[in-house]
C-alpha positions in Angstrom: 20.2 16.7 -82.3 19.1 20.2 -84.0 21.9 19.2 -87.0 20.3 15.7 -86.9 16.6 16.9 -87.5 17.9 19.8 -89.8 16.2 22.6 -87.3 17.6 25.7 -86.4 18.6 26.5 -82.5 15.5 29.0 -82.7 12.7 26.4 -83.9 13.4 23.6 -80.5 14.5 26.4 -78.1 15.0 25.8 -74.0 12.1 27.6 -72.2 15.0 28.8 -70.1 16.3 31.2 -73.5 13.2 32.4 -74.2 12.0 34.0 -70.2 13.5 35.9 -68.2 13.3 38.1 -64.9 12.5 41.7 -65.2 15.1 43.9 -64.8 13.5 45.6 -62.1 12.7 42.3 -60.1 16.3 41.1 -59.9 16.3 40.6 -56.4 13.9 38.0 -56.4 16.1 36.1 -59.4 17.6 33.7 -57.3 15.0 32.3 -55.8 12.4 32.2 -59.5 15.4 30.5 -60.9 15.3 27.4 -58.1 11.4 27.5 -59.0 11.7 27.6 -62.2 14.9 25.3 -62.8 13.4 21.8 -64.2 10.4 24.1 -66.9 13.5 26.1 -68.1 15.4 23.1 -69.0 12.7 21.6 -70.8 12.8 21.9 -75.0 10.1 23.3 -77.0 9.4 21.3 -79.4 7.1 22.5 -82.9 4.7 19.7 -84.2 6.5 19.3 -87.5 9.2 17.8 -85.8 8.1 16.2 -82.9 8.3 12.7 -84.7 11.6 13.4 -85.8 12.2 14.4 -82.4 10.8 11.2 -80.6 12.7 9.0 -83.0 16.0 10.4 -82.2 15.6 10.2 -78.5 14.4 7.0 -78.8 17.3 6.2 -80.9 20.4 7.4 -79.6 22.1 7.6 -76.3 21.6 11.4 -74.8 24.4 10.5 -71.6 21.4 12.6 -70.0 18.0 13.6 -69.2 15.7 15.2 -72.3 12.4 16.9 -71.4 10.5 18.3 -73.9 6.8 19.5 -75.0 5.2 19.5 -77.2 4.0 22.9 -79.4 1.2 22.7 -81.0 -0.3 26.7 -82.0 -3.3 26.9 -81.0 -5.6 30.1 -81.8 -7.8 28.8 -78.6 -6.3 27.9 -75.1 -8.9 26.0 -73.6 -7.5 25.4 -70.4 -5.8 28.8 -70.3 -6.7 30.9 -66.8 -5.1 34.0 -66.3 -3.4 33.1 -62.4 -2.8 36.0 -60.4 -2.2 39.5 -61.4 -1.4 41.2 -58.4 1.9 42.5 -58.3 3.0 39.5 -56.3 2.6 37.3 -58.3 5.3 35.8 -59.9 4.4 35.7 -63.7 4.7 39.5 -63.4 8.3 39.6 -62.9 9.1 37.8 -66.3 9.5 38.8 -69.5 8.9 36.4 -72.3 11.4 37.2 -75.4 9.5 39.8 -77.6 8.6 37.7 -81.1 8.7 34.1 -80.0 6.0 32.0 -81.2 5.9 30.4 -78.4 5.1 33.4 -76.0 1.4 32.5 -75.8 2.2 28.5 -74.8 4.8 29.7 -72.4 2.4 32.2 -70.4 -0.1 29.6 -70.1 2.2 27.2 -68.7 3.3 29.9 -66.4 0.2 31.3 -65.0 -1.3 27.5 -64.8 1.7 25.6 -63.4 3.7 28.3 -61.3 1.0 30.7 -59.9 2.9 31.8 -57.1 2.9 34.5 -55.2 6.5 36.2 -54.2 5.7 37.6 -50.4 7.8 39.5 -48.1 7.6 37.7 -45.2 6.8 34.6 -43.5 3.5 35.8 -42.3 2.5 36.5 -45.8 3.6 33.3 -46.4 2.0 31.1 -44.1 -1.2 33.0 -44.0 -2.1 34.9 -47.5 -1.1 32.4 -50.0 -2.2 29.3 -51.3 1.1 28.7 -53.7 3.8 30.6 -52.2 7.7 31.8 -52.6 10.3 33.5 -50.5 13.3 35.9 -51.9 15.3 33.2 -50.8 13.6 30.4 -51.8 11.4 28.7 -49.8 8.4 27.5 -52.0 5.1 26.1 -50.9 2.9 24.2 -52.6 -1.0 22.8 -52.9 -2.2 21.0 -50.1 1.2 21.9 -47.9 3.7 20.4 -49.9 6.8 22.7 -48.9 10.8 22.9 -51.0 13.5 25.0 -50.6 16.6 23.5 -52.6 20.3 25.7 -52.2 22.3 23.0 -54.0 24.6 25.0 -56.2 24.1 24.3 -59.6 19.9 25.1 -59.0 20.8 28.7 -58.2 23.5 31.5 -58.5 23.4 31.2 -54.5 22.4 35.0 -53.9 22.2 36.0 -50.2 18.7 37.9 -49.5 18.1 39.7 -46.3 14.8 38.9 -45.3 
């Protein structure tokens, strides 16, 4: 597709190349990967070639699933909150790869759409947070809505003791 459009790998990048865990979080990688799995496989995609873009998946037979974003920069987020800070929360054990342009769109979607908190235990979890995640894996949701999904190619399948 990028030889198609005439883009370079860096302009329609996977979230998942530009974040990463912490080095100092790494025990909780696993289980941010299986939360994380579908937004990391999604494409970035810069306005001057979202056309382009939508006409070639349109076009053509992908023998697969696309999902992409659009990217539109944006000096003011409207709808941008800033999620949880505590040192639970999940957004602080990224890192975002220093000198994307898309850092600012990515941390929005991060602190709007995965504001979880990473507990400890499972009376954290069932009584301290509203959006939820254990080291090894067990997510909850809004209004009770709980996942926990060990199917191999969602996660590097590594054993936490809890």
């Amino acid at each position: 597709m990028l030889e198609a459009l005439g883009a370079q790998k860096e302009e329609i990048p996977f979230v998942g190349e530009l974040v990463r865990v912490r080095e100092d979080e790494m025990e909780w990688e696993s289980a941010i990967e299986k939360v994380l799995h579908n937004f990391a496989l999604r494409l970035v995609v810069p306005a001057k070639y979202y056309s382009k873009v939508n006409q070639y998946v349109n076009n053509n037979d992908l023998r697969g699933r696309v999902r992409y974003d659009k990217y539109e920069d944006q000096d003011d987020h409207k709808n941008f909150r800033t999620g949880s800070d505590s040192d639970k929360a999940l957004f602080g054990k990224l890192e975002i790869k220093p000198g994307t342009p898309y850092r600012k769109w990515i941390e929005e979607r991060l602190r709007n759409q995965f504001n979880f908190d990473c507990v400890d235990n499972l009376t954290e979890f069932d009584l301290y947070t509203e959006m939820g995640l254990t080291r090894s894996g067990l997510i909850k949701f809004k209004k009770g809505r709980h996942e926990k999904d060990d199917r191999p190619h969602v996660s590097r399948k590594v054993n936490h003791v809890s």
